[in-house]
C-alpha positions as CSV (number, residue, x, y, z in Angstrom):
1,X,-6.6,36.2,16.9
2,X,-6.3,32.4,16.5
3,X,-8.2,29.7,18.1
4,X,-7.1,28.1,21.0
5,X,-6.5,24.5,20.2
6,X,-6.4,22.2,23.1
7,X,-4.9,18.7,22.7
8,X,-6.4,15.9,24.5
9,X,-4.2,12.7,25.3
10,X,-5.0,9.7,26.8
11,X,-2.2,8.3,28.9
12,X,-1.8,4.6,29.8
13,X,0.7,3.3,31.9
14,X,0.9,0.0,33.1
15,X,4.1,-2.0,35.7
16,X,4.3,-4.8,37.0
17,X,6.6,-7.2,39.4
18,X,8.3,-10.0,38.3
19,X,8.4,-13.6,40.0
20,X,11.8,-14.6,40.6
21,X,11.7,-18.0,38.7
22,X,9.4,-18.9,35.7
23,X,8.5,-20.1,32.9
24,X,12.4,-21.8,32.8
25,X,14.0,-18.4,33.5
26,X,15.1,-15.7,36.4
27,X,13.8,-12.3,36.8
28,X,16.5,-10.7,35.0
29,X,16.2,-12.7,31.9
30,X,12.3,-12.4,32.2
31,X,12.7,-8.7,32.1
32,X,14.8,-8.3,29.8
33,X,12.7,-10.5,27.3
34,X,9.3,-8.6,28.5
35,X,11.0,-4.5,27.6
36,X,12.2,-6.1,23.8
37,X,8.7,-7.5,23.2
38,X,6.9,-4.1,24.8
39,X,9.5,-2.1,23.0
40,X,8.8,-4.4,19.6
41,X,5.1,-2.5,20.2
42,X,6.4,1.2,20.2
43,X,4.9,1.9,16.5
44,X,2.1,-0.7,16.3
45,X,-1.0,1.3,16.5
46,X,-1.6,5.1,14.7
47,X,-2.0,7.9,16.9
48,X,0.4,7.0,19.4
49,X,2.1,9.4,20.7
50,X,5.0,8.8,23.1
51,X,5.7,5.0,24.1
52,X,8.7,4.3,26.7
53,X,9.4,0.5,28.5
54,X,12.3,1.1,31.2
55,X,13.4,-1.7,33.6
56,X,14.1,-0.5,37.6
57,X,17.8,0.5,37.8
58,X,19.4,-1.4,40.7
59,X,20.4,1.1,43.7
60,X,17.2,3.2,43.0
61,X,14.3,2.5,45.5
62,X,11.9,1.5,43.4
63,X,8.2,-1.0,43.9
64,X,7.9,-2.6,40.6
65,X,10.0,-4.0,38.0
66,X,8.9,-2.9,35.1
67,X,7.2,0.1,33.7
68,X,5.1,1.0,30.4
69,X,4.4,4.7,29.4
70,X,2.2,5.2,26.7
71,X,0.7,8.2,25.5
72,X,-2.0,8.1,22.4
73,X,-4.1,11.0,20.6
74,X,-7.5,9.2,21.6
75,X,-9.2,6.2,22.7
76,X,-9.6,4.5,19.6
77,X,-5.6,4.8,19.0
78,X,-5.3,3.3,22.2
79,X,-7.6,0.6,21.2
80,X,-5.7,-0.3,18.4
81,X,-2.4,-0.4,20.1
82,X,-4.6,-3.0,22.9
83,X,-6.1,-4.7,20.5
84,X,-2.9,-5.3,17.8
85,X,-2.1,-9.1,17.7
86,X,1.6,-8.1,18.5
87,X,0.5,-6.9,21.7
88,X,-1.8,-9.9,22.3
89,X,0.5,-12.1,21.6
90,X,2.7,-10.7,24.6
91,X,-0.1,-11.3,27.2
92,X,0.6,-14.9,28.0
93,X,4.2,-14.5,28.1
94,X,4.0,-11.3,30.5
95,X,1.0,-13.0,32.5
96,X,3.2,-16.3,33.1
97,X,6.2,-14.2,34.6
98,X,4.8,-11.4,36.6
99,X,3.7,-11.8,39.7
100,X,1.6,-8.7,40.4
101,X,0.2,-6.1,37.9
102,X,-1.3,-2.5,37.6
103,X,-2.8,-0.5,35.0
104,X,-4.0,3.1,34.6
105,X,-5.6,5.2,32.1
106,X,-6.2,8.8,31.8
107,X,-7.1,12.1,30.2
108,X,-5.1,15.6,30.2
């Protein structure tokens, strides 16, 4: 018989809603920029194991704007991934054009 190995992932997934103007820009420009920086953040940090940025489809009912899936083998992987100056240097930009944010992180 072989031992039952069970894989723990920690999931992190973050949206947000955009502001229709700022930082010189519209929403749709804003997005756009935001999922090629996330995206840009896909292979950052080790032990990351699934990483998706998707931008609300027009005609779908939808609440937020834009959405970050992330799965990662542990909490130091996602760490790294927080932690990476790529990802830092996102912040600002992201924090200047969103208008409302939520984040949530979890174990399966």
């Amino acid at each position: 018989r072989f031992p039952r190995v069970v894989l723990v992932v920690l999931k992190h997934a973050g949206r947000w809603k955009f502001k229709e103007q700022a930082g010189g820009a519209d929403k749709a420009t804003n997005l756009r920029r935001a999922k090629v920086m996330l995206d840009g953040c896909a292979d950052i940090a080790p032990g990351t194991v699934r990483f998706e940025v998707a931008i609300a489809q027009s005609g779908l009912e939808c609440t937020y704007d834009l959405v970050l899936y992330s799965e990662f083998e542990d909490q130091e992987a996602l760490d790294a991934y927080q932690h990476h100056p790529r990802h830092v240097a996102i912040k600002p930009f992201i924090a200047a054009v969103r208008a409302e944010r939520q984040c949530m992180d979890y174990l399966v």
